[in-house]
N, C-alpha and C positions, 0 to 999 in steps of 0.2 A: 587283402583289399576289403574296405568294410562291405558290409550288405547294405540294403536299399535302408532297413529298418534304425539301421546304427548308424546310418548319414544320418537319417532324419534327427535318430537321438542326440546324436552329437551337433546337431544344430542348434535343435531345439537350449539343451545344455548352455551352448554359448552364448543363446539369446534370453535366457536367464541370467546372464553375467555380465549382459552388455553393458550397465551402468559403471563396473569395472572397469572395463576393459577400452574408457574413451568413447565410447558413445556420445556425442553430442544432439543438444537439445535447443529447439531453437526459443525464442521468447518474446515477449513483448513488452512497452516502455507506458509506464503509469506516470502520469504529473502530477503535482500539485498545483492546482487551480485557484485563486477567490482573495488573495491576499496584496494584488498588486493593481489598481483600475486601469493599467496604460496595457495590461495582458492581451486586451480581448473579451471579448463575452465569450461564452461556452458553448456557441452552436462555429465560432469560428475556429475553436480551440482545436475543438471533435473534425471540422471540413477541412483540417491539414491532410488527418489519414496519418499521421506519426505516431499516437497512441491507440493504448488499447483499453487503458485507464486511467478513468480521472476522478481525483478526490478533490471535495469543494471543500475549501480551508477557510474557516473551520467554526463549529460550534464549540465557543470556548468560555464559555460561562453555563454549569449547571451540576446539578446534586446538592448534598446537603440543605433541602430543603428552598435553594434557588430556584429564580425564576430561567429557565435557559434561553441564553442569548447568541443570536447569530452573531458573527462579523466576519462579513467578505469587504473589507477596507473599503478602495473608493467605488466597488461596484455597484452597490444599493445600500440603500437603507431598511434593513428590517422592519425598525419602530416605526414607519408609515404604511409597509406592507410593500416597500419597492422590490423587494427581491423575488416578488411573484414572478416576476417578469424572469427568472432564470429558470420558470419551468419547461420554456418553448425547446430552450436550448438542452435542457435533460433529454426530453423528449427526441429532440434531433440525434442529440450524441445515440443515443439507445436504438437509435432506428437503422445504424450506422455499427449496432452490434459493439459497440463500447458500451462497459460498465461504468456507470455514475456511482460515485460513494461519497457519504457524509461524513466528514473527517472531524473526531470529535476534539479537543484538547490544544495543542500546540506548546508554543513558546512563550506566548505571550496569553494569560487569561486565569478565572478563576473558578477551578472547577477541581471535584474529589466526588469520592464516594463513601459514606459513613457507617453503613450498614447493607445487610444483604436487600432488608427491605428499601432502602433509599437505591440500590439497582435497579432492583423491581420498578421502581417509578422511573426511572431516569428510561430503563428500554420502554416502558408502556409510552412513555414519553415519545421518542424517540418513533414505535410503531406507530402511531396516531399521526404525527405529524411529519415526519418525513418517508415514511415506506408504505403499507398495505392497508395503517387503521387510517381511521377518519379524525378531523378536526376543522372547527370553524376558526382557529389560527392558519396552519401548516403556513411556515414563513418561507415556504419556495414552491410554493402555490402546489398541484394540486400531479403536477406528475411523481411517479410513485420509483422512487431510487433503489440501487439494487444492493444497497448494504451500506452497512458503520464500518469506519477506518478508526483504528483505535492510535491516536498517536501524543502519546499523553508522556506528559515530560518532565510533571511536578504534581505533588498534590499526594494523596493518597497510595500505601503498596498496597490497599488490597480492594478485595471486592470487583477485580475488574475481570475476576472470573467468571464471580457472579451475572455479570452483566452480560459477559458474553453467553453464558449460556441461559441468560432469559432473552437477548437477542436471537438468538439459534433458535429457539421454541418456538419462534415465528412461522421460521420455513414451513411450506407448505408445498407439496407436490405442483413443479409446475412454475411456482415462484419463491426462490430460495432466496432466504437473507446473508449477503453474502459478508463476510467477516471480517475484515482485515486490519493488519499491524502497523505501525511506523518506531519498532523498540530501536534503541542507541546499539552497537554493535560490542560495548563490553557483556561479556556473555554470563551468566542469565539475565538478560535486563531486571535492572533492579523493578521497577513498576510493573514490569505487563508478565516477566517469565513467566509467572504463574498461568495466569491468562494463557497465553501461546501456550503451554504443556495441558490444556483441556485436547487440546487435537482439533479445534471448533474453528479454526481460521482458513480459511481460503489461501490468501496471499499476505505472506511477510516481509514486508519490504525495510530491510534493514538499515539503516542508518549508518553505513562507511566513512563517516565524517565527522567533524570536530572530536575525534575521538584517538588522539595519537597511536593509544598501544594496538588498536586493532583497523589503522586507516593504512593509506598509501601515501608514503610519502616520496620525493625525489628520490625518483631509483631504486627506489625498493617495493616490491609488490610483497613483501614475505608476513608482513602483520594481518594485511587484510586477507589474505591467500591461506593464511592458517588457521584465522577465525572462520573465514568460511568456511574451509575443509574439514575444519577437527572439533567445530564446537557448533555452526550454528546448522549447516547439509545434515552432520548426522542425528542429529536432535530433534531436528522441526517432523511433525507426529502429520500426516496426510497432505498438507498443505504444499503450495510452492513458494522458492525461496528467490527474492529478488534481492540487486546491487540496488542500493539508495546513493547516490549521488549528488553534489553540484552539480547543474548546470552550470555553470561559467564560475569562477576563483572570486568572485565577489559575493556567490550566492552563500556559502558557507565561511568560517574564520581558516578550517582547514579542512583538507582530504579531498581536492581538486586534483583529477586525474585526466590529462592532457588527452583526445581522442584515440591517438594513435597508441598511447602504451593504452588505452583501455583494450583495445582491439586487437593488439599484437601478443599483449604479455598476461591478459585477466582473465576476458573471455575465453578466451580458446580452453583455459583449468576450469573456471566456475562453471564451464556451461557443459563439464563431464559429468556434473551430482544428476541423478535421476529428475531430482527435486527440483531445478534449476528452472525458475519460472522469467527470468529477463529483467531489465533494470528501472530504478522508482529512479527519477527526478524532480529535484527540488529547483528551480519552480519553473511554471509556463513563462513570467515574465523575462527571467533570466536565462531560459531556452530561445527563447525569443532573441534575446540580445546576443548571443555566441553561438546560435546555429545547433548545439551539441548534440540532441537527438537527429537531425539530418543526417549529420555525419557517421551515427553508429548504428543509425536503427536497422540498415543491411548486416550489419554484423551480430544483433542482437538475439 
């Protein structure tokens, strides 16, 4: 019979092994916001209570010597200074203990990085007017966001380490600039790997989509199930690691995963990585339209 001291040890033992051994972890669902004007504003997005993060989509023109340009589609207009008006709802969402991030790049837009020095300017940029510096622009008025979403999709492989870590140079006790990713799920993302392997990211929200060799297709969970497990869980350096998803089979071309296999057959594996941070959805408009986060966000 063991002693008092060797239960302990042996506890203790196994609670060092728990990520092993099934331990599950619970998580929360991040959208992307700013790309659809039938979505919502942002202080209604944040009063569902379904998220825990929201990225504004997107700043997708800037570097090389650009001038950087917003575009949240039919929400506001920058070039008059309309999108002030989305600072009420920064504000609400944050008061409400949701993280607000500025999502930089996308699919659509023109923007690279050319040097270490043109980093340098793009985060001074970037602190000045959307986080903790000052500016007589700031094009989303004057509440102060809690981090850059880096989801960059064309343009430049490099320097977007640099960036990240003169964004990180920000942080300050107190008020941290928080980091995050949206790379494609072939692994190392050709653009950002570098990036993500500084360890400087907060939350990596993967992209499970349009990507056959490492998505889900009908009935088969084993591509996406194996990139998770064997390439991107054991890699990712401090950060947590999220499912990027469709919301609804119209939002993406492919890798739309019905509610019930996400919840039966996905979750219950990805959500044994230590790392397992909970799932990104593409978009609020298209959450909107199919429910999808209602339906998983208890399971997530």
């Amino acid at each position: 019979m063991a002693t008092k001291s060797q239960t302990t040890q042996i506890f203790l033992s196994l609670l060092a092994l728990s990520p092993l051994i099934g331990t599950s972890h619970g998580g929360g669902i991040a959208i992307y916001w700013g790309q659809n004007g039938n979505e919502g504003n942002l202080t209604s997005t944040c009063a569902t209570g379904k998220y825990a993060y929201v990225n504004v989509a997107f700043l997708n023109k800037f570097g090389g010597g650009q001038t950087p340009k917003l575009n949240l589609a039919g929400h506001c207009n920058p070039d008059s200074g309309g999108c002030k008006i989305v600072s009420a709802g920064i504000k609400y969402c944050q008061s409400r203990g949701i993280k607000v991030i500025l999502s930089l790049g996308g699919g659509i837009g023109n923007y690279t990085l050319t040097s270490t020095a043109d980093a340098k300017n793009v985060a001074d940029y970037l602190w000045n007017n959307f986080l903790g510096g000052s500016s007589s622009s700031r094009p989303l008025g004057d509440a102060v966001l809690d981090g850059i979403d880096f989801d960059i999709e064309s343009g430049s492989t490099k320097h977007w380490d640099n960036l990240a870590r003169f964004l990180s140079a920000y942080s300050k006790p107190g008020k941290k600039v928080y980091l995050t990713a949206a790379p494609q799920c072939p692994f190392p993302d050709r653009l950002l790997g570098t990036a993500i392997n500084t360890g400087l990211f907060d939350y990596v929200w993967v992209q499970f989509y349009n990507n056959p060799p490492c998505q889900y297709t009908t009935g088969d969970t084993s591509n996406l199930l194996n990139s998770w497990n064997n390439n991107w869980a054991p890699s990712l350096k401090g950060g947590k690691l999220f499912l990027g998803l469709p919301a609804a089979p119209a939002a993406a071309g492919s890798g739309y995963i019905p509610p019930d296999v996400l919840k039966s057959q996905i979750l219950p594996q990805i959500k044994k990585s230590a790392n397992y941070g909970g799932v990104m959805l593409w978009s609020k408009f298209y959450d909107d339209q199919n429910g999808y986060s209602s339906t998983i966000k208890a399971s997530v």
